[in-house]
DSSP file (Angstrom, degrees, kcal/mol; ACC not computed):
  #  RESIDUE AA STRUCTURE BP1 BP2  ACC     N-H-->O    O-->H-N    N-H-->O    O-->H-N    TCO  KAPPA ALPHA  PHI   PSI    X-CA   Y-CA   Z-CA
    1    1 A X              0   0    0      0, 0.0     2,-0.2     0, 0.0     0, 0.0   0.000 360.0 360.0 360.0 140.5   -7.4   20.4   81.2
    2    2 A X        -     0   0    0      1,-0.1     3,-0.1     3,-0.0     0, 0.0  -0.472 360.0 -92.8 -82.8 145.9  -11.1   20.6   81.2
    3    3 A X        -     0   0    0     -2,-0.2    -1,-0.1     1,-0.1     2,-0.1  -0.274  44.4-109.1 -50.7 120.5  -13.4   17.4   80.9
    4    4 A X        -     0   0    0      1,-0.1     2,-0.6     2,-0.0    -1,-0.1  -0.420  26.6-125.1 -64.9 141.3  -14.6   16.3   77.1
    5    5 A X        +     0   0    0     -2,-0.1     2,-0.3    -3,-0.1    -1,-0.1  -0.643  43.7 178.6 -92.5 134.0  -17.8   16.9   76.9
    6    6 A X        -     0   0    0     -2,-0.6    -3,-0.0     1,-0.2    -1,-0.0  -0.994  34.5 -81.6-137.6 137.8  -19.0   13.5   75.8
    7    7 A X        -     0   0    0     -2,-0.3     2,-0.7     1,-0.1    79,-0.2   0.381  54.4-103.4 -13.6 158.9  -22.9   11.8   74.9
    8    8 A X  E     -a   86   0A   0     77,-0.6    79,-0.6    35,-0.0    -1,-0.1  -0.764  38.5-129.9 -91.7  90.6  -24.9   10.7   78.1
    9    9 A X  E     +a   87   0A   0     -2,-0.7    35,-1.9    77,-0.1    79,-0.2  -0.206  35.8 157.0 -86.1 147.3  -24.8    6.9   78.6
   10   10 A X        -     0   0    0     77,-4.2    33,-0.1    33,-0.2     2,-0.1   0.078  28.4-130.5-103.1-141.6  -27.7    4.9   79.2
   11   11 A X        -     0   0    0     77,-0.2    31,-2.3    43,-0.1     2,-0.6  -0.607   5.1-156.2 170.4 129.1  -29.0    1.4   78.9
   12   12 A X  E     -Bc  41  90B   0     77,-1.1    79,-2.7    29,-0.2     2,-0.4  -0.901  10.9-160.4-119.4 142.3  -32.2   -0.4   77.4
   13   13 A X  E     - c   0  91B   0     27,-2.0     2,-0.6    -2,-0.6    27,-0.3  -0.911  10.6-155.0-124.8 148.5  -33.4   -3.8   78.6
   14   14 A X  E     - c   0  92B   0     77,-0.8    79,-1.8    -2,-0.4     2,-0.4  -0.979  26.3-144.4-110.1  93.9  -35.9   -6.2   76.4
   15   15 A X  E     - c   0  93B   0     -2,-0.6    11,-2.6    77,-0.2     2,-0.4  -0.642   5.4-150.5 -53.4 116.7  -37.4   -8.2   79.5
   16   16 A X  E     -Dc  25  94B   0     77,-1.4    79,-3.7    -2,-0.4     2,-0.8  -0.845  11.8-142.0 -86.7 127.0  -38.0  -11.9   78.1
   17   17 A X  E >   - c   0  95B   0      7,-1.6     3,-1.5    -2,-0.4     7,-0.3  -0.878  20.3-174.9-100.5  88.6  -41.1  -13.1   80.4
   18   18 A X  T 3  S+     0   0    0     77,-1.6    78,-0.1    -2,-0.8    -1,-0.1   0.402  72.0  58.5-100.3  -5.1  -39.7  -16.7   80.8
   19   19 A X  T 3  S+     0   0    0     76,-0.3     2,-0.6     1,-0.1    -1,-0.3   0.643  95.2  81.3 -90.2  -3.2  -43.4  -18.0   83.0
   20   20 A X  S X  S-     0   0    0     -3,-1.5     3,-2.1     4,-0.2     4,-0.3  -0.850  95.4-106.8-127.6 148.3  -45.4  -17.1   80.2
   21   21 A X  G >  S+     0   0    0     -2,-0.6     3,-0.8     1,-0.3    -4,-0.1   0.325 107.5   9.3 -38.3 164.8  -45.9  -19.3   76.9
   22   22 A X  G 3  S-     0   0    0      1,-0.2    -1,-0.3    -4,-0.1    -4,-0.1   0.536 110.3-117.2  39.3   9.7  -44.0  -18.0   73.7
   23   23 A X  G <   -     0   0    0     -3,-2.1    -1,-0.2    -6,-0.1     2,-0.2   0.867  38.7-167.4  -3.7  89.5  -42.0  -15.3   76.3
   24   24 A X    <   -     0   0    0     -3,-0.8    -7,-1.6    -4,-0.3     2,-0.2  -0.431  10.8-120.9 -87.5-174.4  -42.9  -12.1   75.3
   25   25 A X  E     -DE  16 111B   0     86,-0.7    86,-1.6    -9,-0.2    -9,-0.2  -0.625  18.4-101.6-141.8 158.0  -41.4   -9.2   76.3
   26   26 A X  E     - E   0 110B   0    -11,-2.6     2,-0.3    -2,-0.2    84,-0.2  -0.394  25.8-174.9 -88.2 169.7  -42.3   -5.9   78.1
   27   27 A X  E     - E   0 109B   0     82,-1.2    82,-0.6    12,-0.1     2,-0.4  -0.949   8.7-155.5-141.9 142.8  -42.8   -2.5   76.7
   28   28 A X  E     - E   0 108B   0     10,-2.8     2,-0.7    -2,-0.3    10,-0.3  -0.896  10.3-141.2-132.1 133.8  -43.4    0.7   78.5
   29   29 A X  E     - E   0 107B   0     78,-3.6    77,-2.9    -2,-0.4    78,-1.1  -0.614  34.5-112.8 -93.8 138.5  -45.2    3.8   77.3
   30   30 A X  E     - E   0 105B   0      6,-2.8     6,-0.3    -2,-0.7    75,-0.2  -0.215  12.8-154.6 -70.4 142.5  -43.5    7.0   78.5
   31   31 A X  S    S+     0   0    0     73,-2.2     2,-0.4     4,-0.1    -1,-0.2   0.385  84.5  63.8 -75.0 -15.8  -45.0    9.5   80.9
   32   32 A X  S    S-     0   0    0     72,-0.7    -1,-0.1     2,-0.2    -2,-0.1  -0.897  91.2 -69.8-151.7 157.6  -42.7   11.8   79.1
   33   33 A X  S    S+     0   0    0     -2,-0.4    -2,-0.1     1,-0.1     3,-0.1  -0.045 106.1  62.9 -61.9 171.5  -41.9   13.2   76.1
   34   34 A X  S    S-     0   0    0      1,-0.2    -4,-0.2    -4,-0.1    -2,-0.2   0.482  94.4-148.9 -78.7 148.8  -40.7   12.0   73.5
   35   35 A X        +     0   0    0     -4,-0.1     2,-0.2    -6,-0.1    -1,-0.2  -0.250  45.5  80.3 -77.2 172.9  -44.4   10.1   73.9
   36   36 A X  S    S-     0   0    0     -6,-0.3    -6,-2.8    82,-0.1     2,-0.2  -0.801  85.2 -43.8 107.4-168.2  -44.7    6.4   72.4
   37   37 A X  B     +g  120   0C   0     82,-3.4    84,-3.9    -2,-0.2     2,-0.3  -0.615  66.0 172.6 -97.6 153.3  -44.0    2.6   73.1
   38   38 A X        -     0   0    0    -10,-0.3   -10,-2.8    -2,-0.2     2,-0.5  -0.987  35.1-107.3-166.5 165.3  -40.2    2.1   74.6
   39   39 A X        -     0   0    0     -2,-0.3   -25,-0.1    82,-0.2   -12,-0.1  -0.642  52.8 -88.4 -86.3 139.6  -37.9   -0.5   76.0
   40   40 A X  S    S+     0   0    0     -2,-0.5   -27,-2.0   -27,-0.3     2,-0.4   0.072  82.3  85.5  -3.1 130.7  -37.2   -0.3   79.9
   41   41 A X  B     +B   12   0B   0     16,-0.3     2,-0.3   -29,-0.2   -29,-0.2  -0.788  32.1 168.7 150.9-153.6  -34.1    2.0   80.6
   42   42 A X        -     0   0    0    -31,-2.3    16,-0.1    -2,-0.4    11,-0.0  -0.963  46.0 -13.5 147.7 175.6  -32.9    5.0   81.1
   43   43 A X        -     0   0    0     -2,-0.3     2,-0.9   -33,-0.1   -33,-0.2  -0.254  52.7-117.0 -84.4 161.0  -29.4    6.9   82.3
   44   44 A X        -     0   0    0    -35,-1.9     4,-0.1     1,-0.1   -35,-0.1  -0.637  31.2-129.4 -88.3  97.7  -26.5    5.6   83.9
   45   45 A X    >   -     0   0    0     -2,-0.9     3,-1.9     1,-0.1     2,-0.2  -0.177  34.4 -97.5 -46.0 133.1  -26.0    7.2   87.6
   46   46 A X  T 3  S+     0   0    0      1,-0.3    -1,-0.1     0, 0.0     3,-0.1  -0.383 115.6  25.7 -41.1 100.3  -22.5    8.6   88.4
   47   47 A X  T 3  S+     0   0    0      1,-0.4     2,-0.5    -2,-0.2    -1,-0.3   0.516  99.1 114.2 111.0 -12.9  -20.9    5.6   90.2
   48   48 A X    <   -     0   0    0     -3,-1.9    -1,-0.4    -4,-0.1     5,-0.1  -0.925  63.2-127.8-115.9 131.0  -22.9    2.9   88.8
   49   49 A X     >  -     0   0    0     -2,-0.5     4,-0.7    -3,-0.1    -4,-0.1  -0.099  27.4-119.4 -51.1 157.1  -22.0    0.0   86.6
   50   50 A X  H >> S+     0   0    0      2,-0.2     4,-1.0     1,-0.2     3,-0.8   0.896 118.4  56.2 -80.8 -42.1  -24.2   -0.5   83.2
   51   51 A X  H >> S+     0   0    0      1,-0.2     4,-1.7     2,-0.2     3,-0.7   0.901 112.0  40.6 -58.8 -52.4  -25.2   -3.7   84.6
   52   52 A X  H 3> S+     0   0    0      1,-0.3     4,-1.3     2,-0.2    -1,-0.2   0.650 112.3  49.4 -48.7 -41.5  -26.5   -2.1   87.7
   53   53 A X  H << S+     0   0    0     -3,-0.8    -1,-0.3    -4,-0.7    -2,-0.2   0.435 112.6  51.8-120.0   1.7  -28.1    0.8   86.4
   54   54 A X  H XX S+     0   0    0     -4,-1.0     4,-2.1    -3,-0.7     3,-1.0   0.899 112.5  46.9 -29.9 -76.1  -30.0   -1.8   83.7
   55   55 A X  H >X S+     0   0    0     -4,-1.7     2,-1.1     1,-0.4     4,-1.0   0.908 114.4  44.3 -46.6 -64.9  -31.1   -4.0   86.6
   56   56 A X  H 3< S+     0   0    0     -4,-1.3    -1,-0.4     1,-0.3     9,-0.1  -0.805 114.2  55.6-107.4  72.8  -32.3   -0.9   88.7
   57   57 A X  H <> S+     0   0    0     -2,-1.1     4,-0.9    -3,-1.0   -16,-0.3  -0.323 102.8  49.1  11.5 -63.1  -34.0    0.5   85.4
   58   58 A X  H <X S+     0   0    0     -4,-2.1     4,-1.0    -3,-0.6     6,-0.9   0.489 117.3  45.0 -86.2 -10.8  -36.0   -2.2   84.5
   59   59 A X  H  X S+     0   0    0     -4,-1.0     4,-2.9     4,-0.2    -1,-0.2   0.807 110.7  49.0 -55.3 -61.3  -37.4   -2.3   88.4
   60   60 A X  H  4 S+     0   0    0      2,-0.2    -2,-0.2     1,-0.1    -4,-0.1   0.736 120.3  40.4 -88.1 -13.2  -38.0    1.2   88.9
   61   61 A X  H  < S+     0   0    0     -4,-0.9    41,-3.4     3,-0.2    44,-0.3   0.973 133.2  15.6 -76.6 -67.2  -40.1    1.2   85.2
   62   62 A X  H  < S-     0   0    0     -4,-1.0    38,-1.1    39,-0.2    -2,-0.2   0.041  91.0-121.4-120.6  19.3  -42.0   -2.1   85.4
   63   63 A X  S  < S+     0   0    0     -4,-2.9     2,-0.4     1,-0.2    -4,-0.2   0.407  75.0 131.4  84.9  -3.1  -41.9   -3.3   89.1
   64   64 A X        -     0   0    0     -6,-0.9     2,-0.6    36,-0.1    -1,-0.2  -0.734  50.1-149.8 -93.3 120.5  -40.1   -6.4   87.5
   65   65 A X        +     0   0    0     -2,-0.4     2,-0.3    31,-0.3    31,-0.3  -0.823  31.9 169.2 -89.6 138.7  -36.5   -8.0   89.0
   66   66 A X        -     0   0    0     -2,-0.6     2,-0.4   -11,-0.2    29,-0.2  -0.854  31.5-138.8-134.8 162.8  -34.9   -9.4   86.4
   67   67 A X  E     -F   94   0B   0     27,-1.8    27,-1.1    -2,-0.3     2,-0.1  -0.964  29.4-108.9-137.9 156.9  -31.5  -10.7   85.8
   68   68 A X  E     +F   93   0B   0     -2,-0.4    25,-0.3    25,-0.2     3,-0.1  -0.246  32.2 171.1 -78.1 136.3  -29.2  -10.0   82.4
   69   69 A X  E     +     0   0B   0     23,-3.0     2,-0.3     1,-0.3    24,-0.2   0.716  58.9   2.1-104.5 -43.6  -28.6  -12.3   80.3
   70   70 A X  E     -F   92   0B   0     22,-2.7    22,-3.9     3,-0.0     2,-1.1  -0.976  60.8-134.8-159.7 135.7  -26.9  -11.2   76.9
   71   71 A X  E     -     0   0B   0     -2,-0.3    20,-0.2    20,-0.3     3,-0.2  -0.833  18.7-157.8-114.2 101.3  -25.8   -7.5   76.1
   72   72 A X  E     -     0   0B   0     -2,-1.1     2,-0.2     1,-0.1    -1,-0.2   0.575  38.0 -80.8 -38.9 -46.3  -27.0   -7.2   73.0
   73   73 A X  E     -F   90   0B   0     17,-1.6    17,-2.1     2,-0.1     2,-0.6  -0.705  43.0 -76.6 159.3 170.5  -24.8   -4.3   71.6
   74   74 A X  E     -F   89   0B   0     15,-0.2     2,-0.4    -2,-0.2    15,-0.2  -0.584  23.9-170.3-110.3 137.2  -24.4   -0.5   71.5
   75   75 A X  E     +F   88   0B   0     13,-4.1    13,-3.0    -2,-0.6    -2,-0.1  -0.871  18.3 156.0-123.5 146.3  -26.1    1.8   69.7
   76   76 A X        +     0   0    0     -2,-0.4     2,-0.3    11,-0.2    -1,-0.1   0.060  12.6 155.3-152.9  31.7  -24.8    5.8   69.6
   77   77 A X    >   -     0   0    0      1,-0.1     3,-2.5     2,-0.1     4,-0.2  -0.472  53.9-120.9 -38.9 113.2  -26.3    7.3   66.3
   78   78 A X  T 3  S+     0   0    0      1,-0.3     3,-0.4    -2,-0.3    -1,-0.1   0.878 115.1  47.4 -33.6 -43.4  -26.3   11.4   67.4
   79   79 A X  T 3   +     0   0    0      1,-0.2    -1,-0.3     6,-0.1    43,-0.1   0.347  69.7 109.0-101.1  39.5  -29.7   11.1   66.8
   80   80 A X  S <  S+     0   0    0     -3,-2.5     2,-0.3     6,-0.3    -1,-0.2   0.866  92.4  33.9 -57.4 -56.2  -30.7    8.0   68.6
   81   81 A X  S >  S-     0   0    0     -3,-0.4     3,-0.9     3,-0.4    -1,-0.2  -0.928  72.8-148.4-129.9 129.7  -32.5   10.4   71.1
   82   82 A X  T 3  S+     0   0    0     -2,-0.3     3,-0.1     1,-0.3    -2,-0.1   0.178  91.5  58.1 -87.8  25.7  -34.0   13.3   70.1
   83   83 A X  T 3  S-     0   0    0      1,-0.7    -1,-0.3   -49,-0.0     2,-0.2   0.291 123.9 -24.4-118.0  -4.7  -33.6   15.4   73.2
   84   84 A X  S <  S-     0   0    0     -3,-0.9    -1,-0.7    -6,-0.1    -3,-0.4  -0.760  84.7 -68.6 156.5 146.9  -29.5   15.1   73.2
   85   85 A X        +     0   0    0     -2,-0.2   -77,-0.6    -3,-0.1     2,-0.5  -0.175  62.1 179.1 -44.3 148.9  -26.8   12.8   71.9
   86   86 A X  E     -a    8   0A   0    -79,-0.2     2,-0.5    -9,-0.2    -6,-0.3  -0.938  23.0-151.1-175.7 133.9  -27.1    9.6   74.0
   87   87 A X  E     -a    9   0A   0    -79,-0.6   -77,-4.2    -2,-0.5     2,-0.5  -0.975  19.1-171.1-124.6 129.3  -25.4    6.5   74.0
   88   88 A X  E     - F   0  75B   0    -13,-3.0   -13,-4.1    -2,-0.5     2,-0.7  -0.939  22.7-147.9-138.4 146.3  -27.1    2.8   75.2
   89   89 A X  E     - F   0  74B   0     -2,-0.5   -77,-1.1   -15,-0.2     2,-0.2  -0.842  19.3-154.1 -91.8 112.2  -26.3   -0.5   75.9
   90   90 A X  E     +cF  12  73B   0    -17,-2.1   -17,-1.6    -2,-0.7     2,-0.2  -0.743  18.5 175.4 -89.6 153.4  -29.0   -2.7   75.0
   91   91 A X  E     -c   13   0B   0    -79,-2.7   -77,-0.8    -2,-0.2     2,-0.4  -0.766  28.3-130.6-121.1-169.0  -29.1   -5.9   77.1
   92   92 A X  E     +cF  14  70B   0    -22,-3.9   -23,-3.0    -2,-0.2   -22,-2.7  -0.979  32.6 179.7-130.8 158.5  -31.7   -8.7   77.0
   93   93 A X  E     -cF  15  68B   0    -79,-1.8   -77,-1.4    -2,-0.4     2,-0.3  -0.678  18.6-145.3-138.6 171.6  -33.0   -9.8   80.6
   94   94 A X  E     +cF  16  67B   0    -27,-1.1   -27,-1.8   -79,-0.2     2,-0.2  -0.963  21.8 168.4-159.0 131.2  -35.4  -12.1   81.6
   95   95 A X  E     -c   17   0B   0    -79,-3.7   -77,-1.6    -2,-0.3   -76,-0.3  -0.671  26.8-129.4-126.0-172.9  -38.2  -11.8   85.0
   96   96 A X        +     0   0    0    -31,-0.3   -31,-0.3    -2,-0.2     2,-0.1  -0.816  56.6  36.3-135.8 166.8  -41.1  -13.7   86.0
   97   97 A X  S    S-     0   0    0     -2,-0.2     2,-1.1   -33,-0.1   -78,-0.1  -0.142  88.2 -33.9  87.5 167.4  -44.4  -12.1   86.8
   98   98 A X        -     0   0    0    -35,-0.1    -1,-0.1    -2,-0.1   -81,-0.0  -0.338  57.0-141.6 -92.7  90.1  -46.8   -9.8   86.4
   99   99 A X        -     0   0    0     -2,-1.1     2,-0.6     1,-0.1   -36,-0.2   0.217  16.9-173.8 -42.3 142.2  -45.4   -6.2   85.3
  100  100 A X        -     0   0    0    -38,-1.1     2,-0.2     7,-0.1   -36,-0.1  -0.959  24.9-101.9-129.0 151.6  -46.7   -2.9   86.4
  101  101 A X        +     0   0    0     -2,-0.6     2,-0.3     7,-0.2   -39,-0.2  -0.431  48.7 139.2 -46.2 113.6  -45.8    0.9   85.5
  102  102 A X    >   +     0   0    0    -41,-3.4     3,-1.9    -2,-0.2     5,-0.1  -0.949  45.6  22.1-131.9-175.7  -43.8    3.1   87.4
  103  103 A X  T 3  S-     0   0    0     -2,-0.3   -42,-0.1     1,-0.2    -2,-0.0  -0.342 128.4 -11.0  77.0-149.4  -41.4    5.6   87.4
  104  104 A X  T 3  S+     0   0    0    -74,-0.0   -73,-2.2   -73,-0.0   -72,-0.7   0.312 103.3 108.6 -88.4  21.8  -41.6    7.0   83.9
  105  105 A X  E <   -E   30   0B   0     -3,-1.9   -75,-0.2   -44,-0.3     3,-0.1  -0.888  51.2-163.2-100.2 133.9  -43.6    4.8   82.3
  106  106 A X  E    S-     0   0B   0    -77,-2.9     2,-0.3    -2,-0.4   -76,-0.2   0.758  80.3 -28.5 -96.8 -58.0  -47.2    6.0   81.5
  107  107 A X  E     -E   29   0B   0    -78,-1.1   -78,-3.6    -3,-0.1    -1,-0.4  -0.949  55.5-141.8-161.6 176.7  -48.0    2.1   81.0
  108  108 A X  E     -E   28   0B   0     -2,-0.3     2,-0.2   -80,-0.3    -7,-0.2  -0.963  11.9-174.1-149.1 151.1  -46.6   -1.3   80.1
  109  109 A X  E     -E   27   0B   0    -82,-0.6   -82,-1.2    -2,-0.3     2,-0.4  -0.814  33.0-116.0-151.5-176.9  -47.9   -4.0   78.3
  110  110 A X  E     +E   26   0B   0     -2,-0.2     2,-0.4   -84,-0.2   -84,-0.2  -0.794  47.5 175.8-127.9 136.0  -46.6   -7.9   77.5
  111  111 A X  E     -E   25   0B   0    -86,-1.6   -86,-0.7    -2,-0.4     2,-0.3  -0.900  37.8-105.5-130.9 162.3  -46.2   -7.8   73.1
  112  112 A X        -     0   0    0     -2,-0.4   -87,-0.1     3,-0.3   -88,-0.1  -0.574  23.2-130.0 -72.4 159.5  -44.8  -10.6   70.8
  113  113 A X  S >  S+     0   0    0     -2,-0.3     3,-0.7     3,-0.1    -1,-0.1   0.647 116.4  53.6 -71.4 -38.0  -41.1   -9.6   69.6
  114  114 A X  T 3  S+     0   0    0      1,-0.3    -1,-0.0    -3,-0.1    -3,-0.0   0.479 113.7  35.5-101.5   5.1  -42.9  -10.6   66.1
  115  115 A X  T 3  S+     0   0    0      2,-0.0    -3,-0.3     0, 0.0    -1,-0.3  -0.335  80.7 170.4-147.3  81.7  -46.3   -8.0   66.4
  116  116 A X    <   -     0   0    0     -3,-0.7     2,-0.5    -5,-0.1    -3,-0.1  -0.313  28.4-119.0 -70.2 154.4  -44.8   -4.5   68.3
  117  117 A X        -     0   0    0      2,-0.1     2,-0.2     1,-0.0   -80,-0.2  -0.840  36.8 -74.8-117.6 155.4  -47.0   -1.3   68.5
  118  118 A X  S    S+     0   0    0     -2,-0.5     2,-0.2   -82,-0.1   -82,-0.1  -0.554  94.1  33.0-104.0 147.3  -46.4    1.9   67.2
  119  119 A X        -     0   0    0     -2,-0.2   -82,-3.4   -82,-0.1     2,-0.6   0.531  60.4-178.6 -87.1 135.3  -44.7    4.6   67.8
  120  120 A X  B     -g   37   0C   0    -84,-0.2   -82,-0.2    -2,-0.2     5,-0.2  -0.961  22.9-139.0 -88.5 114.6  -41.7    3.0   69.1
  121  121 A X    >   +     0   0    0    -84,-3.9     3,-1.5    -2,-0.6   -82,-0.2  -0.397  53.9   4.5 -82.9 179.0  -39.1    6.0   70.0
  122  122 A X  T 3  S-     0   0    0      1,-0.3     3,-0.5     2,-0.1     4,-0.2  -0.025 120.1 -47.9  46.3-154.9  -35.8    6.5   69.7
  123  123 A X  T >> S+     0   0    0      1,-0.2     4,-2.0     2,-0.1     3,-0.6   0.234  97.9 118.8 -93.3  46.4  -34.3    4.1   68.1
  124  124 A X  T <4  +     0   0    0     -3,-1.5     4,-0.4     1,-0.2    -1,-0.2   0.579  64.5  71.7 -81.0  15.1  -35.7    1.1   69.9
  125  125 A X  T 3> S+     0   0    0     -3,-0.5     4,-1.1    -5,-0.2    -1,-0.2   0.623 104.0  50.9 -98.3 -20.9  -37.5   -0.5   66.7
  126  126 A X  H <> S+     0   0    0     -3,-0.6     4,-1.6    -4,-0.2    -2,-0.2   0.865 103.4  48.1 -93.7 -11.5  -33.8   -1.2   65.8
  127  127 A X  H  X S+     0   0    0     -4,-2.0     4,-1.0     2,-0.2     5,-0.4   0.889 114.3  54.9 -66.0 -60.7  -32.5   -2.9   68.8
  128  128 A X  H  > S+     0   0    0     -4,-0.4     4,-1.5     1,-0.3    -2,-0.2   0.662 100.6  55.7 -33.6 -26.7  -35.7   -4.8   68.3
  129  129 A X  H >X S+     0   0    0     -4,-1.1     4,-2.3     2,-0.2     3,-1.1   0.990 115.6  38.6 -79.0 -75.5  -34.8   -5.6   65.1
  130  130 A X  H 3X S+     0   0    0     -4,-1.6     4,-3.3     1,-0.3    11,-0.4   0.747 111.7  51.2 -17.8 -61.2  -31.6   -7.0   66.5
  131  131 A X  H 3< S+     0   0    0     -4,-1.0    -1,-0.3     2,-0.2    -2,-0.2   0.829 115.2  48.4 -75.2 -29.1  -32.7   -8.7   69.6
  132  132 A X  H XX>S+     0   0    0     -4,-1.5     4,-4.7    -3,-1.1     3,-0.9   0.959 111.2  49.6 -83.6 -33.9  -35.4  -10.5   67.3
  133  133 A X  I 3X>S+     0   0    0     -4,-2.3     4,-3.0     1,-0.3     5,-1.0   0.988 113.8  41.2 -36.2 -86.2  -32.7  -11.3   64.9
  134  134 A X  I 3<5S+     0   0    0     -4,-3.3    -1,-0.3    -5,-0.2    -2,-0.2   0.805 114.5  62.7 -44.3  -4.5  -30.3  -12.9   67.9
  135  135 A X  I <45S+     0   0    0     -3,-0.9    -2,-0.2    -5,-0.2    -1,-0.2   0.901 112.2  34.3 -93.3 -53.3  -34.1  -14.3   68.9
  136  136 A X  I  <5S+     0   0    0     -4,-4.7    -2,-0.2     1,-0.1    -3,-0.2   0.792 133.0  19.8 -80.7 -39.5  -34.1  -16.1   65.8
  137  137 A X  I  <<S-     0   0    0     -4,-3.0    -3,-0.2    -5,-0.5    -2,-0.1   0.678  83.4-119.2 -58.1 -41.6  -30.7  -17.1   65.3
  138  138 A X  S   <S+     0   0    0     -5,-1.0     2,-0.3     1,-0.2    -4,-0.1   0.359  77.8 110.7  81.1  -2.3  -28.8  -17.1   67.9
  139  139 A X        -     0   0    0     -6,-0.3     2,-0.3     3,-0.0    -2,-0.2  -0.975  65.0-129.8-123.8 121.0  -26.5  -14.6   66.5
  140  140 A X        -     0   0    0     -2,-0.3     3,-0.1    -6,-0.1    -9,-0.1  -0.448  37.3-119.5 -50.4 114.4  -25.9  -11.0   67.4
  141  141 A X        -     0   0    0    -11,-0.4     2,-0.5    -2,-0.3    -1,-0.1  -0.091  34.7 -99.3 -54.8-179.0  -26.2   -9.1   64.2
  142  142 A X        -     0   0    0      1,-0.2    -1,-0.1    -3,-0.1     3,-0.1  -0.837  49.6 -87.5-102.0 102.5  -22.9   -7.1   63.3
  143  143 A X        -     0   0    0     -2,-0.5    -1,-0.2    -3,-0.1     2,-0.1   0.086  45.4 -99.6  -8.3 139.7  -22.8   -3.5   64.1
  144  144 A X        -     0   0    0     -3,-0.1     2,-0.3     2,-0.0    -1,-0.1  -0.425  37.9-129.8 -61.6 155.1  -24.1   -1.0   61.8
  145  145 A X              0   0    0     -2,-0.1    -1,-0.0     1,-0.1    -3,-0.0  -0.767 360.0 360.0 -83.9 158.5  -21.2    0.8   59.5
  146  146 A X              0   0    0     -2,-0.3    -1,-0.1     0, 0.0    -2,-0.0   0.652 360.0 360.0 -78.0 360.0  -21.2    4.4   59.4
């Protein structure tokens, strides 16, 4: 029987910058299309844990090691990403230091959860929405319904 063809999985990490006052959180803007502000991540290598391929995401973008904290929740709208169905895990992470660009980030910069800059792609203004929710709560919002 032939393999189902199934969505691509990923993973996006909200780096919490836990040396610097209020800890804001990283951004990176892509080197490739689609162009805008986006969270750390990217796809899940063949062989690799989601935890793994977080961790080694959020390295190879913003030069930052960071370790997980709370996996925030999964988001798999068909159009999440407009280049192909896609599936992600967001988690939230936390580094120290100063971040730099690599990889496929075009730049990175340090934001507030509470003033973000636009265009955000994909859907990452709604994890945000979430992680600032859980930011402010303490509670991981509910899954959307379809």
């Amino acid at each position: 029987m032939p393999a189902p063809k199934t969505p691509a999985l990923t993973t996006d990490i909200i780096i919490e910058l836990r040396d610097r006052p209020d800890v804001p959180i990283v951004l990176i803007r892509r080197k490739n299309p689609p162009h805008g502000w986006a969270l750390p991540g990217g796809f899940v290598d063949i062989g690799e844990t989601l935890e793994h391929a977080a961790v080694r995401e959020a390295e190879e973008e913003t030069a930052l090691r960071v370790t997980l904290k709370l996996l925030l929740g999964c988001y798999s709208d068909p159009a999440r990403d407009p280049r192909a169905h896609t599936v992600t895990m967001a988690y939230v992470a936390e580094a120290e230091g100063d971040p730099r660009a690599q990889d496929d980030a075009a730049g990175v910069a340090i934001f507030s959860p509470e003033a973000l800059p636009a265009p955000l792609v994909f859907d990452h203004e709604r994890i945000l929405r979430d992680y600032l929710a859980w930011r402010q709560r303490g509670v991981v919002p509910p899954p959307e319904n379809p």
